[in-house]
N, C-alpha and C positions, 0 to 999 in steps of 0.2 A: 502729795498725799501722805505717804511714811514721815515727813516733818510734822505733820500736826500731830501725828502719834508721838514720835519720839521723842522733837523738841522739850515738854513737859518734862517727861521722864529724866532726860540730858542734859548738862549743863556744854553743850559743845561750843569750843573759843576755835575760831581758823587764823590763822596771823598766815598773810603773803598773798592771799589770792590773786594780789596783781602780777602772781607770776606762772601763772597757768598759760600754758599757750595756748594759741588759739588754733592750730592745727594737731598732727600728728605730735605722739609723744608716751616713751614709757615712763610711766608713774611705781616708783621704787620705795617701799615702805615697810616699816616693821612690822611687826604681825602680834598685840598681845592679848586680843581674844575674837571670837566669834561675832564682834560685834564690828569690827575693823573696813569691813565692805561696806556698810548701811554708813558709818560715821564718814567714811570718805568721800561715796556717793551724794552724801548730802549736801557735802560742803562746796562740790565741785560745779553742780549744775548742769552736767552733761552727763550725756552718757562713757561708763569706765567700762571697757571690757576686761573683767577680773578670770586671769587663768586658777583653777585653783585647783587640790589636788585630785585623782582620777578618783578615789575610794570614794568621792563623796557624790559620785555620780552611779556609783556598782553597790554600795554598800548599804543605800538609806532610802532604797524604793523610788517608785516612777514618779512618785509627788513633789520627791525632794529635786529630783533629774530634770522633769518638765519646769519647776518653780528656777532653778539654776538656770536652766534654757532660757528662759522665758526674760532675766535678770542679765544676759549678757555674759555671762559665765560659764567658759570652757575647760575642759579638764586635761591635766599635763600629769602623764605620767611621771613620779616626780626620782631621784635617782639615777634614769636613766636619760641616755641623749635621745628624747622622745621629739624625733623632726616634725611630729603630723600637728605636734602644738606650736613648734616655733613656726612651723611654716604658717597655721592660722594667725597668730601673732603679726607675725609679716605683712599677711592679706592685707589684715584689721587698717595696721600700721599705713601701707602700701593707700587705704584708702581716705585714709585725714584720720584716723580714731584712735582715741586714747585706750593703752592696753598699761592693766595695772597687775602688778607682783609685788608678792611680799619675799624678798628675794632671800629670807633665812630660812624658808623651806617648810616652816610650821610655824604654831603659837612660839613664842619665848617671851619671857614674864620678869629679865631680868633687867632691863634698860640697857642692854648691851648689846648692838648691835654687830653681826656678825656675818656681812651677807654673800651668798653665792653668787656667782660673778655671770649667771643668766642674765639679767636685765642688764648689765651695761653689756655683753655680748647682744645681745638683739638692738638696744642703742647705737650702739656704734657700727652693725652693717647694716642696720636702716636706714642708719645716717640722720635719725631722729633724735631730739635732746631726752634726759635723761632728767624726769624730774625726783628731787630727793623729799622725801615727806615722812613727817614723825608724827607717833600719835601715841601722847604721855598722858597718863592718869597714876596718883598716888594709890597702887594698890590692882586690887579687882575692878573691873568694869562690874558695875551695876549701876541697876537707877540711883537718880538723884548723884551722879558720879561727877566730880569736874574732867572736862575729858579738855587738853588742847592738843591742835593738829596746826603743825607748823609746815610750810610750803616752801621750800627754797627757790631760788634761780634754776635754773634749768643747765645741766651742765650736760659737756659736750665732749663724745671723744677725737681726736684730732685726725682719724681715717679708722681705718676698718679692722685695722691687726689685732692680732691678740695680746701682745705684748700691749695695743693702748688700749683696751678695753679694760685689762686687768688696772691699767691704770685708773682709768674712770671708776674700775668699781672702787678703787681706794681713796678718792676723792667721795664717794657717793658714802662708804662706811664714816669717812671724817665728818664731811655736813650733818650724816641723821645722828648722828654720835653726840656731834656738839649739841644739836636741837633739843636730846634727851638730856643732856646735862643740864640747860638752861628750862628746863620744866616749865613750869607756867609762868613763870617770868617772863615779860616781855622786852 
């Protein structure tokens, strides 16, 4: 239904989707505006269970709270080691479902990807791959906007530790890194 609205408005390009898996899996992606949830969900065709952060559940009334609800969307206290979201996360995880983070913690609007090593920590003791995904437009998101979202391989940390998670995430920084480099080039 939200395709026939948006598509028009959108010019959205997805390059990779044959590399979505088909079970479990954290979806790890930049974040450069408000529009970033709706453009991924679309392109994906399943359901994303997006964490995102607590204020936006306390702060913007019961319409905004129930409509999140209602969208798959849990709230993580952000900052802190808040276990009652990675444990949800886990659950999700635990039960075939894709859980997506924008793992730099808010919007950033500079193409440089910077991210918090949450999502490859819940990747790698889930033991679930770790999918990297960029989403470049020249500029502001607005209508009539070219927007592309690029999909990578699915990467993988080699056991549980922290020392390879950190690793993963530095693998997972180099892919969305390069993806924003190569812009809408294909």
């Amino acid at each position: 239904m939200g395709l026939i609205f948006v598509r028009p408005l959108y010019r959205i390009r997805y390059i990779g989707r044959e590399h979505i898996p088909k079970g479990a899996f954290v979806l790890a992606s930049n974040h450069v505006s408000y529009f970033d949830p709706l453009c991924l969900g679309f392109g994906f065709r399943r359901t994303l269970h997006f964490m995102a952060k607590s204020e936006l559940f306390t702060d913007y009334g019961i319409f905004v709270r129930v409509f999140f609800r209602l969208c798959s969307v849990f709230p993580v206290k952000r900052s802190t080691a808040d276990t009652a979201s990675v444990n949800k996360a886990a659950s999700l995880l635990k039960k075939g479902c894709a859980v997506a983070i924008f793992p730099q913690g808010g919007i950033v609007n500079d193409n440089c990807f910077t991210p918090k090593s949450g999502a490859a920590l819940l990747s790698a003791r889930c033991k679930v791959p770790l999918l990297p995904v960029s989403i470049y437009s020249k500029g502001k998101i607005r209508p009539f906007t070219r927007i592309t979202v690029r999909i990578g391989e699915p990467l993988w940390a080699e056991d549980e530790s922290l020392r390879k998670a950190k690793h993963l995430n530095m693998k997972l920084q180099a892919k969305i890194q390069s993806f924003l480099e190569e812009g809408h080039e294909h």
